[in-house]
PDB file with one MODEL, atoms N, CA, C and O in Angstrom:
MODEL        1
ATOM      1  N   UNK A   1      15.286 -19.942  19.703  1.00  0.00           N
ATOM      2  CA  UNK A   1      14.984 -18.589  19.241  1.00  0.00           C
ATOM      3  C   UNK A   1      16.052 -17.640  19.782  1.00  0.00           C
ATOM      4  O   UNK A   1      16.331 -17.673  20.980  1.00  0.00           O
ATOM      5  N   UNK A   2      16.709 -16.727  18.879  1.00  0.00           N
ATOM      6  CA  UNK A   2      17.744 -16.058  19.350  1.00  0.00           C
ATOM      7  C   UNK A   2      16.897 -14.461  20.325  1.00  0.00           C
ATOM      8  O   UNK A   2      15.910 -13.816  19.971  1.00  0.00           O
ATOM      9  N   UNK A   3      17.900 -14.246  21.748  1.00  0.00           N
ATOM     10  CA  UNK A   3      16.990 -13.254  22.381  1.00  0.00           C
ATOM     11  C   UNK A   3      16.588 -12.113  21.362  1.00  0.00           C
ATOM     12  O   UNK A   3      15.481 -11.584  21.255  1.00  0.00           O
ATOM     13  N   UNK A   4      17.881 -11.820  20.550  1.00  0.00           N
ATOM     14  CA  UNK A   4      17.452 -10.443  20.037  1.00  0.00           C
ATOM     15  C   UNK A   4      15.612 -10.203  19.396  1.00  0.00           C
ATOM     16  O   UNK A   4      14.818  -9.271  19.521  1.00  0.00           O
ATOM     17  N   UNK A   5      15.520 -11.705  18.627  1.00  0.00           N
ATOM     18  CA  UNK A   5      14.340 -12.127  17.833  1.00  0.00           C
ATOM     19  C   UNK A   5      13.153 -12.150  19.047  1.00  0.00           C
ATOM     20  O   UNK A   5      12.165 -11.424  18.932  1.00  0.00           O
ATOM     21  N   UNK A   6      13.316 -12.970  20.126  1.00  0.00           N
ATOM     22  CA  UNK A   6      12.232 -12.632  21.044  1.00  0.00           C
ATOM     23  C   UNK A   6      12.089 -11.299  21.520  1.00  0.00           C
ATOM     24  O   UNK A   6      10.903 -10.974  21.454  1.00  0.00           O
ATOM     25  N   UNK A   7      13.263  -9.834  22.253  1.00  0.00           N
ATOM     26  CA  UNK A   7      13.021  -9.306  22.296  1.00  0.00           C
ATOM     27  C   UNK A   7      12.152  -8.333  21.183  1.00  0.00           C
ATOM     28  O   UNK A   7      11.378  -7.490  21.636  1.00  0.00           O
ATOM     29  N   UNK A   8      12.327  -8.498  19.655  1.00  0.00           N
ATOM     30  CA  UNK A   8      11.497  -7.869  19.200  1.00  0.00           C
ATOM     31  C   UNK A   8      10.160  -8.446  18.985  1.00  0.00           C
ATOM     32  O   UNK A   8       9.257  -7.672  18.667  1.00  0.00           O
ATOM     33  N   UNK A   9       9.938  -9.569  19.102  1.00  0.00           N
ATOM     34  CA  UNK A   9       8.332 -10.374  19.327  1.00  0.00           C
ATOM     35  C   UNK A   9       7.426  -9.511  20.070  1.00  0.00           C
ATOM     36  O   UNK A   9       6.350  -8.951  19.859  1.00  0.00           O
ATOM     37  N   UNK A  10       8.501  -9.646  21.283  1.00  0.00           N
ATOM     38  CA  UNK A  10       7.445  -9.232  22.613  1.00  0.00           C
ATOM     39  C   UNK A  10       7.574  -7.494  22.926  1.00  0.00           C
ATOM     40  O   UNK A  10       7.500  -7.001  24.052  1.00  0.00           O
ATOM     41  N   UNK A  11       7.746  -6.864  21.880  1.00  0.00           N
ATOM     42  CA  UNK A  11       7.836  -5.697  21.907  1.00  0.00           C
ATOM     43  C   UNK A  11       6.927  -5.176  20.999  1.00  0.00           C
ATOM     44  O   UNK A  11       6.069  -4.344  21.295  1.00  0.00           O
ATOM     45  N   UNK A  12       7.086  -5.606  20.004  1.00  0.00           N
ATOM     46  CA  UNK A  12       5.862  -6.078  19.059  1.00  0.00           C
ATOM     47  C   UNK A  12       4.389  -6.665  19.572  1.00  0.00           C
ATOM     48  O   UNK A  12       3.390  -6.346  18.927  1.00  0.00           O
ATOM     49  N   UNK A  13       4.268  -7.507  20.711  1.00  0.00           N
ATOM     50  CA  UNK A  13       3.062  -7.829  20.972  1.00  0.00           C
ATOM     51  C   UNK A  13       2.661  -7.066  21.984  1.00  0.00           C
ATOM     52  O   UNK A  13       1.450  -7.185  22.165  1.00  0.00           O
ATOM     53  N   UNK A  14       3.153  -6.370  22.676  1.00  0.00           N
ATOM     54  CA  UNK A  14       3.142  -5.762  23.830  1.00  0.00           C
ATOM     55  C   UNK A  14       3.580  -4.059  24.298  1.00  0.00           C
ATOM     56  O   UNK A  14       3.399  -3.419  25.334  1.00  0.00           O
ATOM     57  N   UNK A  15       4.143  -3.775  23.159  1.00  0.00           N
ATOM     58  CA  UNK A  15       4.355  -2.120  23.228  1.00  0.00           C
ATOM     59  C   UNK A  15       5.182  -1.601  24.119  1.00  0.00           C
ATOM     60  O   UNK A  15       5.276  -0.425  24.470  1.00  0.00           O
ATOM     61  N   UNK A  16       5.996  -2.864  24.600  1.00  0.00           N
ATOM     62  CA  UNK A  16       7.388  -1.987  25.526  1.00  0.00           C
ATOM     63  C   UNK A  16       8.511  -3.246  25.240  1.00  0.00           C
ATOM     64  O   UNK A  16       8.163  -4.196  24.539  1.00  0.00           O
ATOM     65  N   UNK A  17       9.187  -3.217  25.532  1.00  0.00           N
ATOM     66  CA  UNK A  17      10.685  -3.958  25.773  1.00  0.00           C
ATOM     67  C   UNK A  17      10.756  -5.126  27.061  1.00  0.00           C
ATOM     68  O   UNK A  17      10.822  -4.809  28.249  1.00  0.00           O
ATOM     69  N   UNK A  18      10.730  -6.386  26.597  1.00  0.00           N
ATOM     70  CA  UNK A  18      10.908  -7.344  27.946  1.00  0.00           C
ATOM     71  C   UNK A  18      12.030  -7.001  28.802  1.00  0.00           C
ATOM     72  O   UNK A  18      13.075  -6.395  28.570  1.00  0.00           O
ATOM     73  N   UNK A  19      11.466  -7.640  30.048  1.00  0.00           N
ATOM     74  CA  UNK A  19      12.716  -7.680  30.924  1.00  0.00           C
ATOM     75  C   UNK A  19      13.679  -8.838  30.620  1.00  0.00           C
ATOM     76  O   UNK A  19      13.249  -9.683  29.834  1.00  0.00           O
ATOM     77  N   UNK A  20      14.949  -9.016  31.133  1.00  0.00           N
ATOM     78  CA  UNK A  20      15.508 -10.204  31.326  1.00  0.00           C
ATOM     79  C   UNK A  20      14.826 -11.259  31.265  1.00  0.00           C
ATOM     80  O   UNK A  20      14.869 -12.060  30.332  1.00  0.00           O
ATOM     81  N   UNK A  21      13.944 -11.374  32.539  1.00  0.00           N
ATOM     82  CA  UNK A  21      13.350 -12.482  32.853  1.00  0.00           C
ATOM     83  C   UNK A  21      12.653 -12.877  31.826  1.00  0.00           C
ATOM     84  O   UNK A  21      12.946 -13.722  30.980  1.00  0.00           O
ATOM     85  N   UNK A  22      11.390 -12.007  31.970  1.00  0.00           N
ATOM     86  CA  UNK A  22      10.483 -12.501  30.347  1.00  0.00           C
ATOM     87  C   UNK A  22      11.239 -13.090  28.869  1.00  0.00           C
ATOM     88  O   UNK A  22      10.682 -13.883  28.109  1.00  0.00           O
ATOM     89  N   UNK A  23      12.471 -12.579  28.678  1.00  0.00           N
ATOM     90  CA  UNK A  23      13.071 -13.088  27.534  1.00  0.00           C
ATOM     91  C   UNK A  23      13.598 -14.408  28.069  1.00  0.00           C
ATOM     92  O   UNK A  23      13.441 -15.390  27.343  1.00  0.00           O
ATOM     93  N   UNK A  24      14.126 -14.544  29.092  1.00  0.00           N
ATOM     94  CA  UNK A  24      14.766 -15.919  29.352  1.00  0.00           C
ATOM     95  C   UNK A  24      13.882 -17.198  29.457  1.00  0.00           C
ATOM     96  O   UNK A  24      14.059 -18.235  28.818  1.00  0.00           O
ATOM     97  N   UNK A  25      12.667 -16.894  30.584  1.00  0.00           N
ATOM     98  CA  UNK A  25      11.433 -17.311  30.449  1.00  0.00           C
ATOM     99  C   UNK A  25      10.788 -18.020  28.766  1.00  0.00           C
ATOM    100  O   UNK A  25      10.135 -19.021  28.472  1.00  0.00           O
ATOM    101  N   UNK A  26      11.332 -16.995  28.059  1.00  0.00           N
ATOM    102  CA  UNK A  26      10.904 -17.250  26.668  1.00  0.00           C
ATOM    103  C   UNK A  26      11.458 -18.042  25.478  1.00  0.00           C
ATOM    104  O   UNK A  26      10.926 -18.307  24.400  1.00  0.00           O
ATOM    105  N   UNK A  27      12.888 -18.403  26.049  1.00  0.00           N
ATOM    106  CA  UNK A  27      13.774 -18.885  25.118  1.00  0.00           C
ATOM    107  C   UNK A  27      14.432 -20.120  25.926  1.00  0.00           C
ATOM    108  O   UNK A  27      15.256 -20.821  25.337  1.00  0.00           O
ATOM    109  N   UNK A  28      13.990 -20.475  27.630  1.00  0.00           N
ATOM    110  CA  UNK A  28      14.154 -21.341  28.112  1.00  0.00           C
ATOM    111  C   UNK A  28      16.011 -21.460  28.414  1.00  0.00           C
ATOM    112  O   UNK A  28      16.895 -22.297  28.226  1.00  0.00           O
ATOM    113  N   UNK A  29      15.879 -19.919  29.043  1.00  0.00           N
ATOM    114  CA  UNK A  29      17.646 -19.869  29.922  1.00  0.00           C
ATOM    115  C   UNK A  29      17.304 -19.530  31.246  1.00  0.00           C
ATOM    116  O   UNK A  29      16.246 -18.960  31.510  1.00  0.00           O
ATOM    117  N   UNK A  30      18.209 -19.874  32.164  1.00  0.00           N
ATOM    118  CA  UNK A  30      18.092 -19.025  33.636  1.00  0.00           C
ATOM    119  C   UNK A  30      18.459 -17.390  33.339  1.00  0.00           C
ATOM    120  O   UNK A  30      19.154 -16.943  32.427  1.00  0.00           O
ATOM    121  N   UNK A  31      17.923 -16.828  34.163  1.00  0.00           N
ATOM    122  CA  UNK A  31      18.319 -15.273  34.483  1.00  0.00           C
ATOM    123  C   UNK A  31      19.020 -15.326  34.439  1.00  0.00           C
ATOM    124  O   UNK A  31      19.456 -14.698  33.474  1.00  0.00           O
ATOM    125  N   UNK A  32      20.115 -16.057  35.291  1.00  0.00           N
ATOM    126  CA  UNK A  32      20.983 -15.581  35.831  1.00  0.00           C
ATOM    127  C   UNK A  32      22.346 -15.628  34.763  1.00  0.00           C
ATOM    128  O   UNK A  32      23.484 -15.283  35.080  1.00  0.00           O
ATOM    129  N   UNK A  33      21.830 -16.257  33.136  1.00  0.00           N
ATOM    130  CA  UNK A  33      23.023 -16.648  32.443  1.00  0.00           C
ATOM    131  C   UNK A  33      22.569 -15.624  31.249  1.00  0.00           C
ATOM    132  O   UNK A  33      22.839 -15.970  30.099  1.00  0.00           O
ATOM    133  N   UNK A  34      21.855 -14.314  31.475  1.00  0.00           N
ATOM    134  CA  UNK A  34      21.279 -13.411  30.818  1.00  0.00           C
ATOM    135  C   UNK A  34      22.227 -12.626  30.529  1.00  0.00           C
ATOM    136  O   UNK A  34      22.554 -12.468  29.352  1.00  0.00           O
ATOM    137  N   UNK A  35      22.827 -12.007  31.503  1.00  0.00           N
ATOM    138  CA  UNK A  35      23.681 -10.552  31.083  1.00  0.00           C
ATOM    139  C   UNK A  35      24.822 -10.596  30.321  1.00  0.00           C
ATOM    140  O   UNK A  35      24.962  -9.536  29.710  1.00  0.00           O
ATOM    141  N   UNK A  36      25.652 -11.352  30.120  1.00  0.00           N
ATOM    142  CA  UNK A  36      26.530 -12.134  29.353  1.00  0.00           C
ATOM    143  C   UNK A  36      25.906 -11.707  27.525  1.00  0.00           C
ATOM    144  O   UNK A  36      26.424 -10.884  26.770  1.00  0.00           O
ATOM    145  N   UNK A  37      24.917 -12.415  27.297  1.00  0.00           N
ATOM    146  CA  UNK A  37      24.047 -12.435  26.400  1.00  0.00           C
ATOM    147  C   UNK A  37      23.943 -10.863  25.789  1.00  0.00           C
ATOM    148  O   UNK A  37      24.544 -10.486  24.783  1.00  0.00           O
ATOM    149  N   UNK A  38      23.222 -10.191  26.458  1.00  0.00           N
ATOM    150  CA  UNK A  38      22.715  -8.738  26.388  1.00  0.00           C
ATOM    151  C   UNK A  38      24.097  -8.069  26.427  1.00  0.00           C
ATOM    152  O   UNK A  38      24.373  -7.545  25.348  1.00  0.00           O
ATOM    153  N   UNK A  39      24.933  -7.956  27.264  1.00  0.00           N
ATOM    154  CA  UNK A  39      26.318  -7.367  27.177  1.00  0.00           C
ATOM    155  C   UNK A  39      26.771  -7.541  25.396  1.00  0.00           C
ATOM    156  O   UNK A  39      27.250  -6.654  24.690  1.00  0.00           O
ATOM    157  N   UNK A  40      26.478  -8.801  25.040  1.00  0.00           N
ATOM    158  CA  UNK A  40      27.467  -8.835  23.441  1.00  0.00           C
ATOM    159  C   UNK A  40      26.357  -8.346  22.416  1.00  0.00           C
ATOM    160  O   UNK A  40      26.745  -7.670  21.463  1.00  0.00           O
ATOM    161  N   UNK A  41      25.466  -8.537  22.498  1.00  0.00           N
ATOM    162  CA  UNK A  41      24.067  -7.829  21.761  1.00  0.00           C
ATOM    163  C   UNK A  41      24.783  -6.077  22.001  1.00  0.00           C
ATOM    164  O   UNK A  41      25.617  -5.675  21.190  1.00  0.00           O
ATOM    165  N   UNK A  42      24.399  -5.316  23.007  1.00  0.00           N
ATOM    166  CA  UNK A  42      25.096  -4.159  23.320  1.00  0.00           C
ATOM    167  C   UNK A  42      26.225  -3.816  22.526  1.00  0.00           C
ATOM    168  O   UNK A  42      26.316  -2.919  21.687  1.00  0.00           O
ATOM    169  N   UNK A  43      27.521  -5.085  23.096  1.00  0.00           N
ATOM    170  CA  UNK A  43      28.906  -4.322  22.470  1.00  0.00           C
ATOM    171  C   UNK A  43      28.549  -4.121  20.558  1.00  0.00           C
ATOM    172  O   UNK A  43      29.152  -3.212  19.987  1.00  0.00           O
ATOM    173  N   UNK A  44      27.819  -4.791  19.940  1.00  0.00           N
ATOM    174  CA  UNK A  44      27.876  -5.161  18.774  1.00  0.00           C
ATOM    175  C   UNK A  44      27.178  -4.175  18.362  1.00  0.00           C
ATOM    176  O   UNK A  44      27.586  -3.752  17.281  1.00  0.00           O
ATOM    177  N   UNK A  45      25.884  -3.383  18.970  1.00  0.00           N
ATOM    178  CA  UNK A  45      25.039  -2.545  18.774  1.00  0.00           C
ATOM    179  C   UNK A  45      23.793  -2.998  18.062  1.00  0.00           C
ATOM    180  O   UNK A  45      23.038  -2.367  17.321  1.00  0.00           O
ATOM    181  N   UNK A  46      23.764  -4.239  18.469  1.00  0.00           N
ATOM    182  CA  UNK A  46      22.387  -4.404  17.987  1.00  0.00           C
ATOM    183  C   UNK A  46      21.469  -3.942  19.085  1.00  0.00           C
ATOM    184  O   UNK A  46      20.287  -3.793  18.774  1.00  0.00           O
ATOM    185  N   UNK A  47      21.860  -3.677  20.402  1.00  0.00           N
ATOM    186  CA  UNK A  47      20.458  -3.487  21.623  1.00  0.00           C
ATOM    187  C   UNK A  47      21.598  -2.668  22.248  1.00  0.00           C
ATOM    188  O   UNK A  47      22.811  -2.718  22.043  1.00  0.00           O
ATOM    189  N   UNK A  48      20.745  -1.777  23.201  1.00  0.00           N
ATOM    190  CA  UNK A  48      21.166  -0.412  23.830  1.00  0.00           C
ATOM    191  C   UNK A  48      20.536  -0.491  25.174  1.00  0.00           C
ATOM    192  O   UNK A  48      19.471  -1.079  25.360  1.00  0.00           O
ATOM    193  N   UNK A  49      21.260   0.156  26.181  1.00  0.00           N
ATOM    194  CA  UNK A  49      20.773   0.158  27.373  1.00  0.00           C
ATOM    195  C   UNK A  49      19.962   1.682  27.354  1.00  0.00           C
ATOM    196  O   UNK A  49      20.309   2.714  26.780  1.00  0.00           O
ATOM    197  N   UNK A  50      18.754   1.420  28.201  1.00  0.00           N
ATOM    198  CA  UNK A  50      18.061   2.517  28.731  1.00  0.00           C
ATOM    199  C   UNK A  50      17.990   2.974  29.601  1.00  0.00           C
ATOM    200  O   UNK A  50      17.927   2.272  30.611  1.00  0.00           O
ATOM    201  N   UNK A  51      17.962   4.230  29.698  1.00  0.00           N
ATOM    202  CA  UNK A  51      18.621   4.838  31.582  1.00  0.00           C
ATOM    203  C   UNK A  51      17.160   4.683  32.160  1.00  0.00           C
ATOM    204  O   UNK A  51      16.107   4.600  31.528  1.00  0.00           O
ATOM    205  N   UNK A  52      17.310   4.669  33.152  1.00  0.00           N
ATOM    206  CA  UNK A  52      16.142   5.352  34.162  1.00  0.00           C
ATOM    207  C   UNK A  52      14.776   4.812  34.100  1.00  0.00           C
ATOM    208  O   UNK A  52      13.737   5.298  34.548  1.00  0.00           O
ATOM    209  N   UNK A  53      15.002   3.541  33.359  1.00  0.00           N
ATOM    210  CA  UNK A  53      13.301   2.374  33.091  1.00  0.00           C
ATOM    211  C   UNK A  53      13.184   1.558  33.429  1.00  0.00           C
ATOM    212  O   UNK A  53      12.538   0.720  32.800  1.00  0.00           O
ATOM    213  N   UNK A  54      13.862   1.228  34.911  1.00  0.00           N
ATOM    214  CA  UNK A  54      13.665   0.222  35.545  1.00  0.00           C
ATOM    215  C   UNK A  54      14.524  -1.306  35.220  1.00  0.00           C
ATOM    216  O   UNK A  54      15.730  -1.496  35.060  1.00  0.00           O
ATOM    217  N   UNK A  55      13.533  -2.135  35.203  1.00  0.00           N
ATOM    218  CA  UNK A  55      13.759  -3.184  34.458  1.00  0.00           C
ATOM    219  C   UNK A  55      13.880  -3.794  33.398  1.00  0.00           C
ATOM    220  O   UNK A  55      14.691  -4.697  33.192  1.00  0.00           O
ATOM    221  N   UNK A  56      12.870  -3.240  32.423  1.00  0.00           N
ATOM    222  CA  UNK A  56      13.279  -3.162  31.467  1.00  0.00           C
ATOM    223  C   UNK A  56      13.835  -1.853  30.696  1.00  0.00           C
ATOM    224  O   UNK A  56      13.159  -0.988  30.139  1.00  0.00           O
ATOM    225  N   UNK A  57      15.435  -1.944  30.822  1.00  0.00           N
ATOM    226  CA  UNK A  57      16.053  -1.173  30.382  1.00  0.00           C
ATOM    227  C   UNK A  57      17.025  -1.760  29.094  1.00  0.00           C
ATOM    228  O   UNK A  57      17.932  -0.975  28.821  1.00  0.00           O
ATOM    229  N   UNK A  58      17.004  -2.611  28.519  1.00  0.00           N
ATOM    230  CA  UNK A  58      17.476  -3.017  27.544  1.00  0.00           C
ATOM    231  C   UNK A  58      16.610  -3.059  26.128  1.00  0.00           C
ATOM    232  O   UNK A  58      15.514  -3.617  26.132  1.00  0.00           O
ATOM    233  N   UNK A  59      17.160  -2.421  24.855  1.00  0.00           N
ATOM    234  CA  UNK A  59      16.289  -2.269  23.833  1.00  0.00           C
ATOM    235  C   UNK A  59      16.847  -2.650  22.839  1.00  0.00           C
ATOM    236  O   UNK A  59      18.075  -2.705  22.902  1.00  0.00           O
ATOM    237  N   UNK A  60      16.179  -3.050  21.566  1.00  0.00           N
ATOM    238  CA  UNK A  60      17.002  -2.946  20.375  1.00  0.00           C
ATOM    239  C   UNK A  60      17.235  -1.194  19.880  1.00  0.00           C
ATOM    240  O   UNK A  60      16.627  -0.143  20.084  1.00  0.00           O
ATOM    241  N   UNK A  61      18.437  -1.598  19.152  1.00  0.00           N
ATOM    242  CA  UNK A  61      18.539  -0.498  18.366  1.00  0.00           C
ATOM    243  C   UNK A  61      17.956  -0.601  17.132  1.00  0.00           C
ATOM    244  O   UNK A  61      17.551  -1.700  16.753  1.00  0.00           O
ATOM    245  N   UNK A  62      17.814   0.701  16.217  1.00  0.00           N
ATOM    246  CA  UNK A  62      17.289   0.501  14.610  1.00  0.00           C
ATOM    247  C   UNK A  62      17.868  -0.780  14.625  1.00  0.00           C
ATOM    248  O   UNK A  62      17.267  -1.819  14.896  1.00  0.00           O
ATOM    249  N   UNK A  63      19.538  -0.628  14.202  1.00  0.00           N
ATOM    250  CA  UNK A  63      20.398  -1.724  13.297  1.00  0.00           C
ATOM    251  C   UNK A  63      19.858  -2.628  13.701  1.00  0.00           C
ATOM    252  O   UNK A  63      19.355  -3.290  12.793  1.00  0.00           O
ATOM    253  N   UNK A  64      19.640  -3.159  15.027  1.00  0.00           N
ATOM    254  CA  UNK A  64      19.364  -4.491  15.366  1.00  0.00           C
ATOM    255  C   UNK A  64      17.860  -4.533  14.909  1.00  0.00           C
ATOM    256  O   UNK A  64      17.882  -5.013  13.775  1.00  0.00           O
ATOM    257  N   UNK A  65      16.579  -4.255  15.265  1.00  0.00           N
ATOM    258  CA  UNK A  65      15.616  -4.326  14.643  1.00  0.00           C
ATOM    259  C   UNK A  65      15.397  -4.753  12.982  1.00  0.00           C
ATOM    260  O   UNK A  65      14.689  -5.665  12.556  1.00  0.00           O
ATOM    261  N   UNK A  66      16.300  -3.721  12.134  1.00  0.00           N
ATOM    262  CA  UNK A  66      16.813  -4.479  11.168  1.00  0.00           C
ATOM    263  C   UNK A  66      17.264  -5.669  11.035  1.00  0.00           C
ATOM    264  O   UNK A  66      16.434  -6.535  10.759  1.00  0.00           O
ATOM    265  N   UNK A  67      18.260  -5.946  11.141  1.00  0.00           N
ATOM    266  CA  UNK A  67      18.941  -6.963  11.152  1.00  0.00           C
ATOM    267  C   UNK A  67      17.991  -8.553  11.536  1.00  0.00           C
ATOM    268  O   UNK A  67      18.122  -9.661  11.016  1.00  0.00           O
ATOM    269  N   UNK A  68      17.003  -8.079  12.684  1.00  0.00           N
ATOM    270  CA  UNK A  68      16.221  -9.172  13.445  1.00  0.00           C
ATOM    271  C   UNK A  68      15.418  -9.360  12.031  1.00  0.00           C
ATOM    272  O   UNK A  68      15.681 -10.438  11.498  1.00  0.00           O
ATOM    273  N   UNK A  69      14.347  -8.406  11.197  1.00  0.00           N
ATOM    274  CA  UNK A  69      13.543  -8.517  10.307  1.00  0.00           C
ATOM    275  C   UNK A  69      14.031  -8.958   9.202  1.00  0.00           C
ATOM    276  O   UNK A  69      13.430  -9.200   8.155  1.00  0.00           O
ATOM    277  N   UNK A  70      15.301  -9.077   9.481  1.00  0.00           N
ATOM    278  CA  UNK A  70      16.358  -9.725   7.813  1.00  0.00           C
ATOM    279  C   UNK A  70      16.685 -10.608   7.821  1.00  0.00           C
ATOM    280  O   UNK A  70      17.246 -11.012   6.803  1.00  0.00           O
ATOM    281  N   UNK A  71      16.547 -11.501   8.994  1.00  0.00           N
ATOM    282  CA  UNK A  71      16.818 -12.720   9.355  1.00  0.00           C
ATOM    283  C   UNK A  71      18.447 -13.369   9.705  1.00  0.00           C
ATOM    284  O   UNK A  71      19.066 -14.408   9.474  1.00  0.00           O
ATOM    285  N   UNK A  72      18.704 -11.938  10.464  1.00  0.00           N
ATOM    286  CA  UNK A  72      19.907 -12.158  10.923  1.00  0.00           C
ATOM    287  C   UNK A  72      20.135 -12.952  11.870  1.00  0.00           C
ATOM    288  O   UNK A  72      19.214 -13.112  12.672  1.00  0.00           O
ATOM    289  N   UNK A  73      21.597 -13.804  12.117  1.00  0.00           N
ATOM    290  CA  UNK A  73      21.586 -14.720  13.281  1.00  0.00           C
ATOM    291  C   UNK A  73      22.734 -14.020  14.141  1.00  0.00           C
ATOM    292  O   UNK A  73      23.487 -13.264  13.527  1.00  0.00           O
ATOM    293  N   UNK A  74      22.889 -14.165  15.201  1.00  0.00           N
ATOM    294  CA  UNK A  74      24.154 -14.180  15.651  1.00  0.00           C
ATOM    295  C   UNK A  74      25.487 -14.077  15.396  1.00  0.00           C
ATOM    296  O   UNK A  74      26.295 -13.176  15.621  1.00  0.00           O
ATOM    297  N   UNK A  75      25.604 -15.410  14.766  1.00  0.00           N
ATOM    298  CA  UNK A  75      26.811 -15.793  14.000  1.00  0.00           C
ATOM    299  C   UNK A  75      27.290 -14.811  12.615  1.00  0.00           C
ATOM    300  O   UNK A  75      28.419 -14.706  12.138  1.00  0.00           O
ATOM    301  N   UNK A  76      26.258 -14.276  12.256  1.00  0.00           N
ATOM    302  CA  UNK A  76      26.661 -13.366  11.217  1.00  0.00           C
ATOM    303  C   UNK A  76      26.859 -11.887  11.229  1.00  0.00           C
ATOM    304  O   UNK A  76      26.479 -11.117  10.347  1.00  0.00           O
ATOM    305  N   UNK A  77      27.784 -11.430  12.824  1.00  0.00           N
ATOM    306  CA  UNK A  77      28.529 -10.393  12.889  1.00  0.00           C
ATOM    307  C   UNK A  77      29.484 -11.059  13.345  1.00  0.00           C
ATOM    308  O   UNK A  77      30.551 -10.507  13.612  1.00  0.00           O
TER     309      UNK A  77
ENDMDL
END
């Protein structure tokens, strides 16, 4: 499952934005090989950082939300 797609699952089931962990947890990566991930999600603009929310500070953007519901992959930016 690509993170972007879990992050909108569990945002969707849950009414806020996972942390790292919970997404990695979810897609079966270490933490620690997370930010890498989220950094190119970011540069691309599908997900945006959030100031001042702790841990979970990483979100989708519209585009990416889109894109997740259109059945976008990765590979196709």
């Amino acid at each position: 499952m690509a993170i972007a797609e879990a992050m909108l699952r569990y945002h969707e089931a849950h009414g806020e934005w996972p942390t790292q962990r919970e997404i990695a947890d979810q897609i079966g990566l270490n933490t620690t090989n997370m930010s890498p991930y989220f950094s190119a999600l970011i540069k691309k603009g599908i997900a945006m950082k959030i100031p001042d929310v702790g841990r979970r500070n990483v979100a989708l953007t519209d585009k990416g939300e889109t894109l997740v519901r259109q059945g976008w992959q990765p590979s196709m930016l």
